[in-house]
PDB file of N, CA, C and O in Angstrom:
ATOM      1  N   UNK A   1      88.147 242.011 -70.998  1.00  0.00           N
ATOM      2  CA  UNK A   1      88.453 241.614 -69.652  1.00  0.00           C
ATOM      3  C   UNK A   1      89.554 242.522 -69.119  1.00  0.00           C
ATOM      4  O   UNK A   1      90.608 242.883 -69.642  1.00  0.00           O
ATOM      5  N   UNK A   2      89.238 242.678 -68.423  1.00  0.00           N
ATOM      6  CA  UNK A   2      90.385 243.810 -67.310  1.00  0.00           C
ATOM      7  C   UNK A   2      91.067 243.134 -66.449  1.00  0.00           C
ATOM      8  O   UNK A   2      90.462 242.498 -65.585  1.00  0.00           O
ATOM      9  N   UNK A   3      92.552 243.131 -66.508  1.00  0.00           N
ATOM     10  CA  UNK A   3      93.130 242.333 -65.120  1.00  0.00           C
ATOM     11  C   UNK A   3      93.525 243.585 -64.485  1.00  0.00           C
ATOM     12  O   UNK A   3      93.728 244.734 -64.879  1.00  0.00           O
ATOM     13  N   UNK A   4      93.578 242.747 -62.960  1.00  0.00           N
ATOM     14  CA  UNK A   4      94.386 243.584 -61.895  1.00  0.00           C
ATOM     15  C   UNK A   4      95.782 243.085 -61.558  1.00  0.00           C
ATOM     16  O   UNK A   4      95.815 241.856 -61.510  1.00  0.00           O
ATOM     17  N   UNK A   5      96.981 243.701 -61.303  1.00  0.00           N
ATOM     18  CA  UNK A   5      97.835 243.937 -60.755  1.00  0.00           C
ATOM     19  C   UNK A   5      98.165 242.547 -61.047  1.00  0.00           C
ATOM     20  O   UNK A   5      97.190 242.147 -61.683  1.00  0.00           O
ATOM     21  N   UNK A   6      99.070 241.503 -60.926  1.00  0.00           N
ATOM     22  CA  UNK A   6      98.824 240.296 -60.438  1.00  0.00           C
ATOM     23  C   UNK A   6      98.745 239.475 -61.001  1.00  0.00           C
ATOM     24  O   UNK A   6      99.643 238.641 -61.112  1.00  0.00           O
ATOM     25  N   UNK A   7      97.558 239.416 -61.598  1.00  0.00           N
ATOM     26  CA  UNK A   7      96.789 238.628 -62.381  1.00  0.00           C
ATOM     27  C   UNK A   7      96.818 237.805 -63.453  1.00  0.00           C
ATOM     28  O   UNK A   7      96.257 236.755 -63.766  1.00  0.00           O
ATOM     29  N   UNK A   8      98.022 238.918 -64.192  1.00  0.00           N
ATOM     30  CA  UNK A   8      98.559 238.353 -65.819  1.00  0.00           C
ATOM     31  C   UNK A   8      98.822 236.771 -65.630  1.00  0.00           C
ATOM     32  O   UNK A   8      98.207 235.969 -66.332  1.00  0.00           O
ATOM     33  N   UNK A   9      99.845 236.307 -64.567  1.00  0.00           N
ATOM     34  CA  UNK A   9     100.176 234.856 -64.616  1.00  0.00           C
ATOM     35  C   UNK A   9      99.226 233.992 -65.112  1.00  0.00           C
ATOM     36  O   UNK A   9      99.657 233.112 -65.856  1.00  0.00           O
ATOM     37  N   UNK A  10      97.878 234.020 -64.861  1.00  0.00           N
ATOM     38  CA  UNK A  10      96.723 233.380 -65.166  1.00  0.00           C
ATOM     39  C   UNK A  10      96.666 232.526 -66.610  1.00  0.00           C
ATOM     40  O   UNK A  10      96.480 231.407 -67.089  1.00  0.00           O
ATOM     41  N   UNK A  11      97.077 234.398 -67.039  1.00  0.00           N
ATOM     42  CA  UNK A  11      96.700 234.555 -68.503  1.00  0.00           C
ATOM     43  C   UNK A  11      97.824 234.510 -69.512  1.00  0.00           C
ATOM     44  O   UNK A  11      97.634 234.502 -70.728  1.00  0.00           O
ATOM     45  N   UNK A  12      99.236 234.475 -68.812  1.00  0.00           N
ATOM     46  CA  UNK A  12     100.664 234.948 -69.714  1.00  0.00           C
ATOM     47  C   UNK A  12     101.382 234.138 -69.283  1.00  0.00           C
ATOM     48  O   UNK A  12     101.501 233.824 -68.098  1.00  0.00           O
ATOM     49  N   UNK A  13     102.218 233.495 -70.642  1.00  0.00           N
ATOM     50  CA  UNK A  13     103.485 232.571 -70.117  1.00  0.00           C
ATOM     51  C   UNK A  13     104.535 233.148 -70.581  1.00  0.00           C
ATOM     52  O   UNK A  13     104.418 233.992 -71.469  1.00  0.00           O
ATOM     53  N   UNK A  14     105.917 232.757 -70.000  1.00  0.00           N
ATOM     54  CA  UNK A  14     106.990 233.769 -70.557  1.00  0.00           C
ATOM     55  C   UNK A  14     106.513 235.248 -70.792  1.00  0.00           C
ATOM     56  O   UNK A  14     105.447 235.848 -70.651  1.00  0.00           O
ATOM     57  N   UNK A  15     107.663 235.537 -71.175  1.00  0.00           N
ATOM     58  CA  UNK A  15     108.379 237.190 -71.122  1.00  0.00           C
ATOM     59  C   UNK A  15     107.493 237.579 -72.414  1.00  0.00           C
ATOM     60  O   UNK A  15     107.268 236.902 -73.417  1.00  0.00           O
ATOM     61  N   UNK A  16     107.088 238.796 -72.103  1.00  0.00           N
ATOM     62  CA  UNK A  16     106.145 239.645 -73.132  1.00  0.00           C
ATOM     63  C   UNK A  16     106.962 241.230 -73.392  1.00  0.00           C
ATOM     64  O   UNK A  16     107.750 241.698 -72.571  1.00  0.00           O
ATOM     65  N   UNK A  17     106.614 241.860 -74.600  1.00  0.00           N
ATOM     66  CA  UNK A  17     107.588 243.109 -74.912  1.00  0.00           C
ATOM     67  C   UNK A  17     106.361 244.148 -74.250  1.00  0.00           C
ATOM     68  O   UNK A  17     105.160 243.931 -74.406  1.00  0.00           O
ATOM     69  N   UNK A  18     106.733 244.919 -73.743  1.00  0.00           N
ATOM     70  CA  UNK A  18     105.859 245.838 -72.765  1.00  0.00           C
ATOM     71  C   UNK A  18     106.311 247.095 -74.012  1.00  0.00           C
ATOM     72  O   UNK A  18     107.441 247.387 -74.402  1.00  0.00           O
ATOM     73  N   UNK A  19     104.735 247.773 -74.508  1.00  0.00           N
ATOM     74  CA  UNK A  19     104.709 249.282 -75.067  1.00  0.00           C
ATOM     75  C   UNK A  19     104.075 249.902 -74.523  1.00  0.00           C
ATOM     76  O   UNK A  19     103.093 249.515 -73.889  1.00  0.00           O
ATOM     77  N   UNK A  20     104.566 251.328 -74.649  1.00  0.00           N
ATOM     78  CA  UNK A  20     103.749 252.233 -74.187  1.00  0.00           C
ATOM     79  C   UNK A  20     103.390 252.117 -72.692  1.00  0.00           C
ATOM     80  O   UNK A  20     104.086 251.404 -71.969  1.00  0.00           O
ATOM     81  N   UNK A  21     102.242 252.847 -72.158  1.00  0.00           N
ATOM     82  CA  UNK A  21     102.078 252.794 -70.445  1.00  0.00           C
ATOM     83  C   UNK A  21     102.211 251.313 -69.961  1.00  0.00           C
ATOM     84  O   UNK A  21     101.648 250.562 -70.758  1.00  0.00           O
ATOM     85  N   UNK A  22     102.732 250.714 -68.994  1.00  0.00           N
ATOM     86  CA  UNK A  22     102.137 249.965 -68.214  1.00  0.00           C
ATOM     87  C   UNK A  22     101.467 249.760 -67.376  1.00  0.00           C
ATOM     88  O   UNK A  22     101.824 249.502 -66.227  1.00  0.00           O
ATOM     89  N   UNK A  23     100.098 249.850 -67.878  1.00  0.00           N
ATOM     90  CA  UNK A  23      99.113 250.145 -66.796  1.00  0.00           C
ATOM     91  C   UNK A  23      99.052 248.945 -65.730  1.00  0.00           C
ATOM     92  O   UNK A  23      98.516 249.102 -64.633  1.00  0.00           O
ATOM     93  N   UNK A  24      99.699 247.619 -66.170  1.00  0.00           N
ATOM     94  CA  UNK A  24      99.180 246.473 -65.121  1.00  0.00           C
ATOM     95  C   UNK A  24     100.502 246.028 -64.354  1.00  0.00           C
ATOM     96  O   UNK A  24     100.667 245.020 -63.667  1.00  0.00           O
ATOM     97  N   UNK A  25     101.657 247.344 -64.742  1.00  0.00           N
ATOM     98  CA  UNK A  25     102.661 247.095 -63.618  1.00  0.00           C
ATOM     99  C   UNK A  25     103.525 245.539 -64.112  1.00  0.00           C
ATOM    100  O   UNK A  25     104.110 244.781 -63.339  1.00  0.00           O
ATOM    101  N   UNK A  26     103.381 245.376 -65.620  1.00  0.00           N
ATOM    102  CA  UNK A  26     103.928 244.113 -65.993  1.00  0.00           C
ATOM    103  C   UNK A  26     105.903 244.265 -65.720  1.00  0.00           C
ATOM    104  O   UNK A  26     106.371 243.577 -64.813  1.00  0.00           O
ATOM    105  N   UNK A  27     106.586 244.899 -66.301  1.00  0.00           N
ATOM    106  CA  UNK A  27     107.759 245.419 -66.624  1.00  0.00           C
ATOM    107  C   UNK A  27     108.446 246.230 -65.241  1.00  0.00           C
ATOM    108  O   UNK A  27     108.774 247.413 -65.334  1.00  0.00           O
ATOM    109  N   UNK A  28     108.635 245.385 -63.848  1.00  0.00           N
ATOM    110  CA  UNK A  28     108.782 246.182 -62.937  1.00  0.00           C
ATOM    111  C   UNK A  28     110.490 246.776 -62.586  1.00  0.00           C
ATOM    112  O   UNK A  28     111.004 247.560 -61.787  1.00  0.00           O
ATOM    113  N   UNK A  29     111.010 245.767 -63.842  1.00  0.00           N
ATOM    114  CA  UNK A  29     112.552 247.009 -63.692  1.00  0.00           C
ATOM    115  C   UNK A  29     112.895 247.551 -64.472  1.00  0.00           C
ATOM    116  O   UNK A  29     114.089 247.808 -64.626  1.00  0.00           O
ATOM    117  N   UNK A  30     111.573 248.085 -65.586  1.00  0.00           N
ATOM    118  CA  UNK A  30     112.275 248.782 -66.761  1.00  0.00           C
ATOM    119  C   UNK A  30     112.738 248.770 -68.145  1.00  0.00           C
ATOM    120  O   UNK A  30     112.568 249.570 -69.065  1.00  0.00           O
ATOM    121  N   UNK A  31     113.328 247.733 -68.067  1.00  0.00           N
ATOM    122  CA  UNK A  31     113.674 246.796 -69.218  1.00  0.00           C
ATOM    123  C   UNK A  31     113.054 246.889 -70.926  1.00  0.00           C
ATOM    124  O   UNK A  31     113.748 247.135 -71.913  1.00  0.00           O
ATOM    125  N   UNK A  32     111.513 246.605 -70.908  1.00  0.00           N
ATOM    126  CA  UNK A  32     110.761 246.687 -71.359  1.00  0.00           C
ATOM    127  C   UNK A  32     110.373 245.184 -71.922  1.00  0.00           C
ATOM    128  O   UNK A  32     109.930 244.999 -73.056  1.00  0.00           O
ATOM    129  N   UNK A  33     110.615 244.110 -70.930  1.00  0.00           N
ATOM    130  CA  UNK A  33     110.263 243.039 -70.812  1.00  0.00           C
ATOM    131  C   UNK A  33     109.306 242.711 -70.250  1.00  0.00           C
ATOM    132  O   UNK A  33     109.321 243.743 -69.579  1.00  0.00           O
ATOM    133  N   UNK A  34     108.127 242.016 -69.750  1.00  0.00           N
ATOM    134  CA  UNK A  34     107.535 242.222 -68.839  1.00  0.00           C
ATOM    135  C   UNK A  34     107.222 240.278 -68.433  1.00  0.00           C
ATOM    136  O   UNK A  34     108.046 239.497 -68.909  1.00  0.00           O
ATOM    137  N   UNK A  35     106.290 239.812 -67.758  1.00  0.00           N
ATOM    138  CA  UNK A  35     106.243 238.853 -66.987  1.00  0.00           C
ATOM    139  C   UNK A  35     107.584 238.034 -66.912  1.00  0.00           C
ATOM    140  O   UNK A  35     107.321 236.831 -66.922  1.00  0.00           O
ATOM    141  N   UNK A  36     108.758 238.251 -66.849  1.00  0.00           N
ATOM    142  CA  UNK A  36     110.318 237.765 -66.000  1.00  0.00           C
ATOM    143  C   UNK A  36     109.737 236.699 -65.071  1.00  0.00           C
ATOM    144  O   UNK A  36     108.523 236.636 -64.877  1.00  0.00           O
ATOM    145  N   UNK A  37     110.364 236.094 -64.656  1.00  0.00           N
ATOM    146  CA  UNK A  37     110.663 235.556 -63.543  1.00  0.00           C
ATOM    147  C   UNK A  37     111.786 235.755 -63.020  1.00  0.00           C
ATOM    148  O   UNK A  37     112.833 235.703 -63.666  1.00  0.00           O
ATOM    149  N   UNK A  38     111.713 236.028 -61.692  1.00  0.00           N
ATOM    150  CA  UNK A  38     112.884 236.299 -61.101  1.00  0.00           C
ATOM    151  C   UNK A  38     113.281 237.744 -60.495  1.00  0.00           C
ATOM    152  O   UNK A  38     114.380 237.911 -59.966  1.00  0.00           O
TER     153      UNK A  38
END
């Protein structure tokens, strides 16, 4: 399954460790955290 942009919430609770590319734009300040809130 392929998500778009967005989408993860669906599928992800709490904070996930982001490797390598982020292709789905999870980790948007860097960190290398990804679905944050806030």
């Amino acid at each position: 399954m392929l998500l778009r942009k967005g989408q993860w919430s669906a599928y992800v609770r709490g904070p996930v460790t982001v490797v390598g590319r982020d292709i789905y734009d999870l980790d948007r300040d860097g960190d290398g955290i990804g679905c944050e809130n806030g």
